[in-house]
C-alpha positions in Angstrom: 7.0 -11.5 14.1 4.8 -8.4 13.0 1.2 -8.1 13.3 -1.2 -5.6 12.2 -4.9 -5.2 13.3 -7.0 -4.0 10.6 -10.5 -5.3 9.4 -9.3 -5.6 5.5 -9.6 -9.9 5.1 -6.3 -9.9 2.5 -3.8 -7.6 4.9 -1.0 -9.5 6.3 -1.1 -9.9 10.0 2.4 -12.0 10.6 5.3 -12.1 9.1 8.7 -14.2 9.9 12.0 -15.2 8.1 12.5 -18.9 7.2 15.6 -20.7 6.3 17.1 -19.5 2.8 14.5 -16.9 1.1 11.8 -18.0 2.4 9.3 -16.0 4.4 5.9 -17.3 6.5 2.9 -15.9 6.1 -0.3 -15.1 7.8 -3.2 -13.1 6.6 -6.6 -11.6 8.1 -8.7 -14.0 6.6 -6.7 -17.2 8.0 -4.4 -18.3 5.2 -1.0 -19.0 6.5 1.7 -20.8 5.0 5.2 -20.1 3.2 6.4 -18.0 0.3 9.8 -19.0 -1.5 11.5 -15.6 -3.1 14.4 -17.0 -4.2 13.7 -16.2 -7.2 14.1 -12.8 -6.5 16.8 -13.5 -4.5 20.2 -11.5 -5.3 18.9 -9.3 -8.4 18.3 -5.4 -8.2 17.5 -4.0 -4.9 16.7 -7.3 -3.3 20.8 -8.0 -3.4 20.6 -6.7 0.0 18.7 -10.0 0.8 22.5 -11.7 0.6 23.1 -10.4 4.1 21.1 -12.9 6.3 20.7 -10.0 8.9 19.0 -7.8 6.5 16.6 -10.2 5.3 15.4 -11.5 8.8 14.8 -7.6 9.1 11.4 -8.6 7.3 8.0 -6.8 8.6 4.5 -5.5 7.8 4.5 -1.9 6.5 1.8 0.5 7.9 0.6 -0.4 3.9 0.5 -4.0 4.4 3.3 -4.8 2.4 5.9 -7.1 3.4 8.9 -4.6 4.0 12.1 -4.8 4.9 14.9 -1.5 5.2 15.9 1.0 2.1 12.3 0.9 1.2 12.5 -2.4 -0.5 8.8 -4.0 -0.5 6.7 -6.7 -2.0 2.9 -6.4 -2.6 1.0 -7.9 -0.5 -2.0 -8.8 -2.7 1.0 -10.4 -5.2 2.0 -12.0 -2.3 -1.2 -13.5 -1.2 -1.6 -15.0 -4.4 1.5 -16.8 -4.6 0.7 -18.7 -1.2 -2.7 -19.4 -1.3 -2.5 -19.9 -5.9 -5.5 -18.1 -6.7 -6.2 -15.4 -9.2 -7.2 -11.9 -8.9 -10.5 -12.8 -9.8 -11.3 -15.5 -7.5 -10.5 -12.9 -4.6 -11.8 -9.7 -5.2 -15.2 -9.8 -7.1 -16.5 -7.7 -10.2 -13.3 -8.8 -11.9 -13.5 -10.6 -15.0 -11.2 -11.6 -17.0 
């Protein structure tokens, strides 16, 4: 598990590998809860992910992004948004669509 300390409400704060591509996820302002990349399992750079021991290599970059080794990152804003199903515009205000 990784965790980060910093004020910003939407920065990860946990991160672990679950079964298959699946990682669980906790953020600053308390949402918590699994996100299924399988999807991007296998294509481009995240063919790595094929090698169990590489994807259980998962952390928090000093960024926030979820990271794992040769650079390879996901957003953690995208990220966010795909565990807890809001929009951009419900979270960060002045937004509009």
């Amino acid at each position: 598990m990784s965790l980060n300390n910093v004020s910003d409400p939407l920065r990860p704060v946990a991160v672990e590998p679950r079964e298959g591509y699946r990682i669980w996820l906790r953020y600053a302002d308390g949402a918590e809860g699994e996100v299924d990349l399988s999807d991007l399992a296998g294509k481009g750079v995240f063919a790595a992910w094929r090698d169990r021991n590489f994807f259980c290599d998962v952390r928090i970059a000093d960024g926030g992004e979820i990271a794992w080794r040769n650079e390879i990152d996901l957003c953690r804003h995208a990220l966010y948004f795909r565990l807890t199903g809001k929009d951009p515009e419900q979270v960060f205000s002045g937004l509009s669509p």
